[in-house]
C-alpha positions in Angstrom: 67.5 95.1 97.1 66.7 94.3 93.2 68.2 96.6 90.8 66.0 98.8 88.8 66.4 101.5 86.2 63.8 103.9 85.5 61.5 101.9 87.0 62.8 99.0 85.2 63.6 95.8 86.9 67.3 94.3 85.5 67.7 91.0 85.7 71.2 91.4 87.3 71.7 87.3 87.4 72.2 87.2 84.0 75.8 89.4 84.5 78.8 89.3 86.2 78.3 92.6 88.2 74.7 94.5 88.7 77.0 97.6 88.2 77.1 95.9 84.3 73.6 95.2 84.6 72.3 98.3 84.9 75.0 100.0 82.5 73.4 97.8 80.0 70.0 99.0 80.7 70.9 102.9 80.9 71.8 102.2 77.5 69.0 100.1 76.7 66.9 102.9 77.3 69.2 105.8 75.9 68.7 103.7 72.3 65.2 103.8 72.8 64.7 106.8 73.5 67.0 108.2 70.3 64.8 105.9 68.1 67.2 103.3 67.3 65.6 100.7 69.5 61.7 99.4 69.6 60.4 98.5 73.1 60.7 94.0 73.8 63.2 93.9 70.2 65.4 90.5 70.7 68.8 90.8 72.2 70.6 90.8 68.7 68.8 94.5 68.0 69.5 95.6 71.5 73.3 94.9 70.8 73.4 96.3 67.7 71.3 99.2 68.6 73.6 100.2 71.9 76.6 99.8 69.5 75.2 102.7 67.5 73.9 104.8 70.6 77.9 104.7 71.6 79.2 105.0 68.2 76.8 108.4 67.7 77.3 110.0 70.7 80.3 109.6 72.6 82.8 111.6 70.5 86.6 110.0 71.0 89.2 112.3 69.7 92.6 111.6 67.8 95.8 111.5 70.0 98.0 113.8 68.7 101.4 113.5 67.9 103.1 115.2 70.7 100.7 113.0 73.2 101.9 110.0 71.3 105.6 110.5 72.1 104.8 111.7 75.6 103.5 108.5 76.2 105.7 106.4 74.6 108.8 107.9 76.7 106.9 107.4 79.9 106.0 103.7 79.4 109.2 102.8 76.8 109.6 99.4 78.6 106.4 98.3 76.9 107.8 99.2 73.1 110.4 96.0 73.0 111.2 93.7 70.6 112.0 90.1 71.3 110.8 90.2 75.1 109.9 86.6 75.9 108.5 85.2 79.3 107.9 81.4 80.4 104.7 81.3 82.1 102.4 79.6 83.9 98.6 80.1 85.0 95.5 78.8 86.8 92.5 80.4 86.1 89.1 81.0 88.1 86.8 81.9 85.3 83.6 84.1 85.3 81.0 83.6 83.3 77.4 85.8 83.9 75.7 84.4 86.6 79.2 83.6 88.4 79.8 84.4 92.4 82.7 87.8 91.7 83.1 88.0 95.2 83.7 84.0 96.1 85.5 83.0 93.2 87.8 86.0 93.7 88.3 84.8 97.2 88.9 81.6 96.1 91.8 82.5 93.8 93.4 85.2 96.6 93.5 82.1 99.1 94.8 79.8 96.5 97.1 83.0 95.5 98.5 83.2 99.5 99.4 79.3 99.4 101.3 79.3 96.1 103.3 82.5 96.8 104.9 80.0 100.6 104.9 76.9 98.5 105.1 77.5 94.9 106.1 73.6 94.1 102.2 73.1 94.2 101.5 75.5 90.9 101.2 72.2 88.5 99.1 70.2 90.9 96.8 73.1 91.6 96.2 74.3 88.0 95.4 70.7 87.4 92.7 70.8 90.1 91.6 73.6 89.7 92.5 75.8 86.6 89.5 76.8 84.0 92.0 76.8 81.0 92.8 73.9 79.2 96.1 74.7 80.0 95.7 73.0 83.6 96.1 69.8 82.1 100.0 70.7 81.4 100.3 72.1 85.2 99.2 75.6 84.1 102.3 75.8 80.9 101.8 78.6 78.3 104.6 77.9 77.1 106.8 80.9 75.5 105.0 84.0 75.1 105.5 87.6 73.7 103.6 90.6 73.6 100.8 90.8 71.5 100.0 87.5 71.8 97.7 87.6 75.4 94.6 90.1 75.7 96.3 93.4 77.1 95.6 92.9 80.8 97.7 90.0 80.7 100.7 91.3 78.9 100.7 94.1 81.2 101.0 92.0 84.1 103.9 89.4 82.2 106.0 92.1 80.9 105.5 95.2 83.1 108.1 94.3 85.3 111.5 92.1 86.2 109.5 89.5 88.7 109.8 86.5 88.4 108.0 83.3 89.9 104.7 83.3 91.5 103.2 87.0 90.6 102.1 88.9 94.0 98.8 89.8 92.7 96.2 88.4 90.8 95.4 89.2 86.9 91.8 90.1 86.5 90.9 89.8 82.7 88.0 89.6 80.6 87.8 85.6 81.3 88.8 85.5 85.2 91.0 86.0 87.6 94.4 84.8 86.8 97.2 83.1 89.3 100.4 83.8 87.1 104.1 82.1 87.3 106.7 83.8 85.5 109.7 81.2 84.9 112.2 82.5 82.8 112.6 86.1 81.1 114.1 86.6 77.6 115.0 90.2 77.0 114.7 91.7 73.6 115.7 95.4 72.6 114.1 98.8 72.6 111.6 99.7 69.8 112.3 103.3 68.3 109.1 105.5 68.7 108.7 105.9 64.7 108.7 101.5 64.7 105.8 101.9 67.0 103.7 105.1 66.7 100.7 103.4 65.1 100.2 100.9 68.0 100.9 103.7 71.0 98.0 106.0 68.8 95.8 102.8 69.2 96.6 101.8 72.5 96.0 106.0 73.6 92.5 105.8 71.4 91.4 102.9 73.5 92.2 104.7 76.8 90.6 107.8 75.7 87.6 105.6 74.8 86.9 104.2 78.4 87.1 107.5 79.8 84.6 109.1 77.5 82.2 105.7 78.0 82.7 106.2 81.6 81.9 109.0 81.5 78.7 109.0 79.0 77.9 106.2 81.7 78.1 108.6 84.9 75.6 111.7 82.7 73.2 108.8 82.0 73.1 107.3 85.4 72.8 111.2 86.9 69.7 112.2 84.7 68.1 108.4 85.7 66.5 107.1 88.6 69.1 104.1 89.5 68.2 101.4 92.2 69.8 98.9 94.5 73.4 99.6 92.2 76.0 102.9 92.5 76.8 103.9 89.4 78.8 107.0 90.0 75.9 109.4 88.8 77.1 112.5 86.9 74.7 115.6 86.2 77.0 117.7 83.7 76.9 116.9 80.3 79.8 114.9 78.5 82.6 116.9 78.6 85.8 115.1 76.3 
């Protein structure tokens, strides 16, 4: 069934998910229909147009202090300094247009042989691995935090494993096989060192709840085809 919006037919094989697809359109339509958007502008003035639509109405308040040290004690493990891994990946990249659902079985087979006989990392990531790093075998190198998009420093440093990780990293390129080689512990961070980045890191959270959840009210007062969006009807509560 072809995905449709309002009547609107999405061209859904342009992104990774139609679920994306027709997120993009909701709020296609929502700047529109504020006047910040003319009917058939070019895609630059679409972007720049949703950016606003999101920017005016979905209200993202300021962790407060109290929150910030909550936080902080709870995920402490995260607030080190000097915590280095040796790491390895192969990545199955997705780009719009790209299979999800094959590639991802791709990497979960791949994933299953590697965990019985990791000796076959390096030869696979240089078969198969989307990162230029598969011509070294998959090798990072050293890495700390800070220096991978989040979703991959989560998965490096949020435990003690080490070797082949269980389950794959999905990140904003792919889905990720990850070797963990060697671990290089550094020392706790005192909250006052880092309450700047756990206010940033809280802001971002509250932010993809409250564009969740703008999504869901839009979706519930549309007419949504051929996707589930989650449809909402009561207004955006923060």
């Amino acid at each position: 069934m072809s995905v449709r919006v309002n009547g609107v037919a999405v061209a859904g094989e342009d992104w990774p998910t139609p679920q994306l697809a027709a997120v993009h359109e909701l709020l296609r339509q929502r700047a529109v229909a504020l006047g910040l958007l003319e009917e058939g502008a070019p895609t630059e003035a679409v972007e720049r147009a949703i950016e606003r639509t999101l920017a005016e109405e979905v209200r993202v308040p300021e962790p407060e202090e109290a929150e910030c040290r909550r936080y902080y004690e709870q995920n402490a493990q995260r607030y080190r300094s000097g915590d280095l891994v040796h790491a390895r990946h192969i990545l199955f990249q997705i780009t719009p247009g790209s299979p999800v659902a094959a590639v991802r079985a791709l990497a979960e087979a791949m994933l299953a042989e590697l965990r019985m006989k990791p000796d076959l990392f390096a030869e696979r990531a240089r078969a198969k691995s989307n990162c230029p790093s598969g011509a070294q075998g998959g090798v990072l190198g050293q890495l700390q935090r800070g220096e991978t998009v989040p979703e991959f420093e989560r998965a490096l440093f949020e435990d003690e494993t080490v070797g082949v990780l269980p389950k794959l990293v999905n990140t904003r390129h792919g889905f990720h096989i990850v070797a963990v080689d060697r671990r290089i512990p550094g020392e706790q961070l005192p909250f006052e060192a880092v309450r700047e980045r756990v206010a940033a890191e809280l802001r971002q959270r509250s932010e993809a709840r409250a564009l969740g959840q703008y999504v869901r009210v839009l979706a519930g007062q549309a007419e949504v085809e051929g996707v589930e969006l989650d449809a909402a009807a009561s207004p955006l509560v923060q």
